[in-house]
C-alpha positions in Angstrom: -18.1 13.5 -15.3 -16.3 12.0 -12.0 -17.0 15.1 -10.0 -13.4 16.1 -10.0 -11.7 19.8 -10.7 -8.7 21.2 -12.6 -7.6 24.5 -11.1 -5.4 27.0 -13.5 -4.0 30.0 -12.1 -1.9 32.8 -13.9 0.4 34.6 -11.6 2.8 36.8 -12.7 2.3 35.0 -16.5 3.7 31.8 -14.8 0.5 29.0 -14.9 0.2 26.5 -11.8 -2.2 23.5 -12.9 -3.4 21.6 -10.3 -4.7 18.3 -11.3 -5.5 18.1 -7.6 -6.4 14.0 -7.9 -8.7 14.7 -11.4 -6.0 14.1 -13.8 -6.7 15.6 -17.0 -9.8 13.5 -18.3 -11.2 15.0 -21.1 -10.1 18.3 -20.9 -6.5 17.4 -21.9 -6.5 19.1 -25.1 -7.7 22.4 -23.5 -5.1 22.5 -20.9 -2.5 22.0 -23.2 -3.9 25.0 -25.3 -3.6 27.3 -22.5 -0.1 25.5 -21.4 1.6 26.4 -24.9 0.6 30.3 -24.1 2.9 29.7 -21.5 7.0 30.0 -20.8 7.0 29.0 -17.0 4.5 26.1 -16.1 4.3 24.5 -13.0 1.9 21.0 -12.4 0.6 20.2 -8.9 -1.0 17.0 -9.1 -1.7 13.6 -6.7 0.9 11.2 -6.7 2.1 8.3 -5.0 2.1 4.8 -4.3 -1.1 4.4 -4.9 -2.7 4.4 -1.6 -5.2 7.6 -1.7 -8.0 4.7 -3.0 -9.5 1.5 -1.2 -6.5 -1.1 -0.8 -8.5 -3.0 2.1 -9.4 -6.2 0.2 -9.7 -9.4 1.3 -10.1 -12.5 -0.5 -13.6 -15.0 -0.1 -11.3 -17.0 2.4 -10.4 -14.0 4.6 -7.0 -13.2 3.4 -5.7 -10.3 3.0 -4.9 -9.3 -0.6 -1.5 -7.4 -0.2 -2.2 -3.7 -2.7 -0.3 -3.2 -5.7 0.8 -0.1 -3.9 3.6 -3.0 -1.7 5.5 -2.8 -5.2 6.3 0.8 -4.8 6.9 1.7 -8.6 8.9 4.7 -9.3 6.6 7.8 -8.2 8.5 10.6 -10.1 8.4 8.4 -13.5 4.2 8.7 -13.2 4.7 12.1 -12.4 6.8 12.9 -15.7 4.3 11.3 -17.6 1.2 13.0 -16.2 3.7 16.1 -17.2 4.1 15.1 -20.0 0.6 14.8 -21.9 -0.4 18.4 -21.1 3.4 19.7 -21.9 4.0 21.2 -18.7 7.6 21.9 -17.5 7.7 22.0 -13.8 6.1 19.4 -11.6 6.0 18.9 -7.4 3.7 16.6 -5.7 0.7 18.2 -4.2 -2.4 16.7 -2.3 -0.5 13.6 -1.2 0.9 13.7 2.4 -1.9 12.1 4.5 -1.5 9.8 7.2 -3.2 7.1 9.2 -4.2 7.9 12.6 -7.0 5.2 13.2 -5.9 1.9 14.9 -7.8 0.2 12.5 -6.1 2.1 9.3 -2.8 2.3 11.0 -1.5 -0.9 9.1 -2.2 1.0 5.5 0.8 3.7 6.6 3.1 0.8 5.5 1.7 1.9 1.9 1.6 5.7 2.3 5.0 7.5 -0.2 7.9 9.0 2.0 8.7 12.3 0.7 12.1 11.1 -0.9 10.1 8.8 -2.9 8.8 11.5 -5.0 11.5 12.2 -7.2 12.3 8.8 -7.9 12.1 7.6 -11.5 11.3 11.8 -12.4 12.2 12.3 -16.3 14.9 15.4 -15.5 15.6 15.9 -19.1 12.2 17.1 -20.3 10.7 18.2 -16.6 12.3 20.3 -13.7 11.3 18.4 -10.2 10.2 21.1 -7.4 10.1 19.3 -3.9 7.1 19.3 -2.2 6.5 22.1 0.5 8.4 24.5 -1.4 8.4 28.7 -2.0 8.3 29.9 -5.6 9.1 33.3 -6.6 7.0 34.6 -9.2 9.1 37.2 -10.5 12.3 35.3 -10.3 11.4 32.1 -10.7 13.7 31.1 -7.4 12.3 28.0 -5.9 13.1 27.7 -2.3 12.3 24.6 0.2 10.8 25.4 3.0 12.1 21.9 4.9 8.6 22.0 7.9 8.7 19.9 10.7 6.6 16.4 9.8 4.1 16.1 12.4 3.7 13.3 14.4 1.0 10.8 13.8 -1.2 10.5 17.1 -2.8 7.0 16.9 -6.5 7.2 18.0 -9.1 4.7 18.9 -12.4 4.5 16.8 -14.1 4.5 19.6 -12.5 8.7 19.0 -15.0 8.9 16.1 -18.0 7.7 17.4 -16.9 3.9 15.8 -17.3 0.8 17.9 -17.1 -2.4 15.9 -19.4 -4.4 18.0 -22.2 -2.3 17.3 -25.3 -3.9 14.4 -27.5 -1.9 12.8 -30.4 -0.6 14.4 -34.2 -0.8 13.2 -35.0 0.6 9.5 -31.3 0.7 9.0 -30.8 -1.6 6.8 -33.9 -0.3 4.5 -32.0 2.4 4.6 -28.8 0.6 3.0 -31.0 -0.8 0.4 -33.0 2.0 -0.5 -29.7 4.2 -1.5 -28.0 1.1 -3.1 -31.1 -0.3 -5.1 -31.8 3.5 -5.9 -28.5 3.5 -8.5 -30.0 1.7 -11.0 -26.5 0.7 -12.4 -25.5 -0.9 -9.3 -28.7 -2.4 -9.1 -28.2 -4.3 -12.4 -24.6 -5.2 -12.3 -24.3 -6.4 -8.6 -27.1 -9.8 -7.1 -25.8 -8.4 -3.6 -24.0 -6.2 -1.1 -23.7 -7.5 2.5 -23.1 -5.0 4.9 -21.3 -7.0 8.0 -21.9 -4.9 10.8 -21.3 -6.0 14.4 -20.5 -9.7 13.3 -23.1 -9.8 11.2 -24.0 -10.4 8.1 -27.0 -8.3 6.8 -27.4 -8.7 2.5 -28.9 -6.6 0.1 -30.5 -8.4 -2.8 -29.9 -6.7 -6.1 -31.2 -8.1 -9.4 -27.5 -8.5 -11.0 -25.8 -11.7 -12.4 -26.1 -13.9 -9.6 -23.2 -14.8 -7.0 -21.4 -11.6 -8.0 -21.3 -9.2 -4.9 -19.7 -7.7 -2.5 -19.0 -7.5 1.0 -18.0 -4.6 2.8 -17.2 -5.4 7.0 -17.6 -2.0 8.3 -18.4 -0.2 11.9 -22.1 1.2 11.8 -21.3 4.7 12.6 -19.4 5.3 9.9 -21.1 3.3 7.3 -24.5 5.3 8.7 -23.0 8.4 7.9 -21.7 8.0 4.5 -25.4 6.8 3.9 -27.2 9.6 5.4 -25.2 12.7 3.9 -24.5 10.6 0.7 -20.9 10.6 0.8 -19.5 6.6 0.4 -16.4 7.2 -1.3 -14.9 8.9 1.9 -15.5 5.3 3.6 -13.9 3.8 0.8 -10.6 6.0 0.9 -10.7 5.8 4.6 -9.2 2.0 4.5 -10.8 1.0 8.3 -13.6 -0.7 6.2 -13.1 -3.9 4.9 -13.8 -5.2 1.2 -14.4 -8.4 -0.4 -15.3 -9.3 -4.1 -17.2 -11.7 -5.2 -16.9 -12.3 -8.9 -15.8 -9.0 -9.4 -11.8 -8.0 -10.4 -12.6 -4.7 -8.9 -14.6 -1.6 -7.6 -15.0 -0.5 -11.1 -16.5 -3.2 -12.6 -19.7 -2.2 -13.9 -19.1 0.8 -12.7 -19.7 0.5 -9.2 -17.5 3.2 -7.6 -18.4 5.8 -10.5 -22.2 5.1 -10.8 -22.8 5.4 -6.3 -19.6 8.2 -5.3 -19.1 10.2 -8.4 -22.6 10.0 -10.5 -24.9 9.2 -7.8 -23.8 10.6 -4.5 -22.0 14.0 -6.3 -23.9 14.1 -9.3 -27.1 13.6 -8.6 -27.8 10.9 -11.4 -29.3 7.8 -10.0 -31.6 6.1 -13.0 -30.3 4.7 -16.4 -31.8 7.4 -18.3 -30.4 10.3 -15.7 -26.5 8.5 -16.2 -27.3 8.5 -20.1 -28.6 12.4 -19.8 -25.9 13.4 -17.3 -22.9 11.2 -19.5 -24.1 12.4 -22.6 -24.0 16.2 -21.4 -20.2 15.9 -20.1 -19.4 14.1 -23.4 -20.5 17.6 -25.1 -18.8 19.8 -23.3 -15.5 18.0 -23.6 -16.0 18.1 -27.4 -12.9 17.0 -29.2 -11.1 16.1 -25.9 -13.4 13.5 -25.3 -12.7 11.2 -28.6 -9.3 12.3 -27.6 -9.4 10.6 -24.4 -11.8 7.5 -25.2 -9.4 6.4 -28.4 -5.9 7.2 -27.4 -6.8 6.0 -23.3 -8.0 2.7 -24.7 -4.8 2.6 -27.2 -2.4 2.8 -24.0 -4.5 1.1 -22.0 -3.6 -1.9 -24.0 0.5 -0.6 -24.0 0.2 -0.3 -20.0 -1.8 -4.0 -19.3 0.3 -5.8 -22.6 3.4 -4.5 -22.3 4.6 -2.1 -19.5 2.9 -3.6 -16.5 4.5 -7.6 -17.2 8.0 -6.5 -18.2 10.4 -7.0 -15.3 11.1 -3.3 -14.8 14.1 -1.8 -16.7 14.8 -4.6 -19.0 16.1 -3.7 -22.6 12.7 -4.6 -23.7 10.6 -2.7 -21.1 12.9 0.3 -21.8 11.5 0.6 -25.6 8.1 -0.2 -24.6 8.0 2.6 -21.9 9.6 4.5 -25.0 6.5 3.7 -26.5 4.3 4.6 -24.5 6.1 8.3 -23.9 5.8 8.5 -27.7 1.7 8.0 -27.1 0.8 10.7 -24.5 3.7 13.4 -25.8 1.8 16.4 -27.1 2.5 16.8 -30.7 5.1 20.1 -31.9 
């Protein structure tokens, strides 16, 4: 229902599953079907800091709000446990080595995973730990590094991408902002606003939400212009030159914002209440049993993660049961 892919290949009766950045919403249980038929697994799957999403917030007073990504948790421990649901053996980080090359996303490198990183916190008793950029023989099962050269980072100007931040919108454009914005009928409801600041100034879309609650995104008018004509926001989002504040909001998925405009709207075509209902409703039948899977067990250590896990100090006594616990939760049962 988020627009996103799994990708299992047999070769040689070994199965790669790349999660790509999907995960395994509600199609768990079926990957772990076709896992179990398996001896040699192998999971290729995003991973990281926590980057690869919009970290450019700033508070009402202009601050920036410093991402949870700056706490660098252990990479290969999330890895283990995205392992871990589906039962798969192997594990190497896959579609997570991008880097900042604009000199106004330059400052979100300081957030991006080194490669060492990866295997840090990795669960080496139940999962082996392939490093990234690596050979594997399909007959053999050898696993060879292939050690390339990092390339080097060429810093560019916006100006490189047709982006100059002193440049407003031009005439019909902002009809054009509210026409796609008021169009997503879930947006429209949740949000009273969006202001689009754009070439020091301020240009606000009235929405019919709870009032005050909004958002401001400061953004050069190329870019924004694009993502509006061919439809694509999210790559504006995960692009981290724009810059986002909240207003009465905790974050881009309150009421659904980020899912009902980039994944419903812009790649699923749904735009109305009744389309979302329609198009939800349809995904929730082909998932079948994974679905209740995922919407009652997700909520379950939802509330392990946000009561437990996430205010422990890290690798107290106490924080070591409940991460016990919450191993216990996504296992696969025998």
């Amino acid at each position: 229902m988020i627009q996103d892919s799994v990708l299992l290949i047999d070769v040689n009766k070994r199965l790669f599953v790349n999660l790509n950045d999907a995960g395994s919403r509600d199609c768990t249980l079926l990957i772990r079907k076709v896992v179990a038929q398996y001896q040699h697994s192998y999971l290729m799957c995003l991973s990281g800091y926590g980057d690869a999403d919009m970290i450019n917030f700033y508070d009402e007073s202009g601050v920036f709000i410093v991402p949870p990504a700056s706490q660098k948790p252990p990479v290969g421990r999330q890895m283990s446990l995205r392992a871990l649901s589906p039962g798969i053996g192997n594990v190497t980080p896959f579609s997570s080595f991008h880097s900042y090359q604009r000199t106004d996303s330059i400052w979100a490198q300081n957030y991006v995973t080194p490669l060492d990183e990866y295997s840090r916190g990795f669960d080496h008793k139940n999962h082996n730990f392939i490093p990234a950029f690596s050979h594997v023989d399909c007959v053999t099962g050898e696993v060879t590094p292939l050690n390339p050269e990092s390339m080097e980072t060429v810093v560019r100007r916006p100006e490189d991408f047709g982006d100059n931040w002193s440049d407003g919108l031009e005439r019909g454009e902002i009809d054009k902002l509210s026409n796609y914005f008021r169009g997503k009928e879930r947006v429209r409801d949740y949000l009273s606003f969006i202001n689009f600041r754009v070439g020091g100034r301020d240009n606000f879309i009235s929405l019919d939400g709870k009032q005050d609650r909004g958002i401001t995104f400061e953004v050069p008018r190329n870019s924004l212009m694009i993502a509006i004509d061919y439809e694509i926001f999210d790559d504006l989002l995960i692009g981290n030159f724009m810059k986002t504040t909240l207003h009465k909001m905790g974050s881009l998925y309150d009421g659904d914002f980020n899912f009902a405009v980039t994944k419903f709207g812009d790649n699923g075509r749904v735009n109305t209440h009744r389309e979302v209902d329609t198009y939800l409703c349809e995904y929730r039948r082909r998932a079948g049993a994974d679905w209740y899977y995922h919407h009652l067990y997700e909520s379950l250590l939802d509330r392990v993660r946000s009561r437990t896990i996430a205010y422990l100090p890290r690798e107290s006594p106490t924080w070591r049961v409940a991460y016990q616990l919450y191993r216990m939760l996504v296992a696969p049962p025998h």
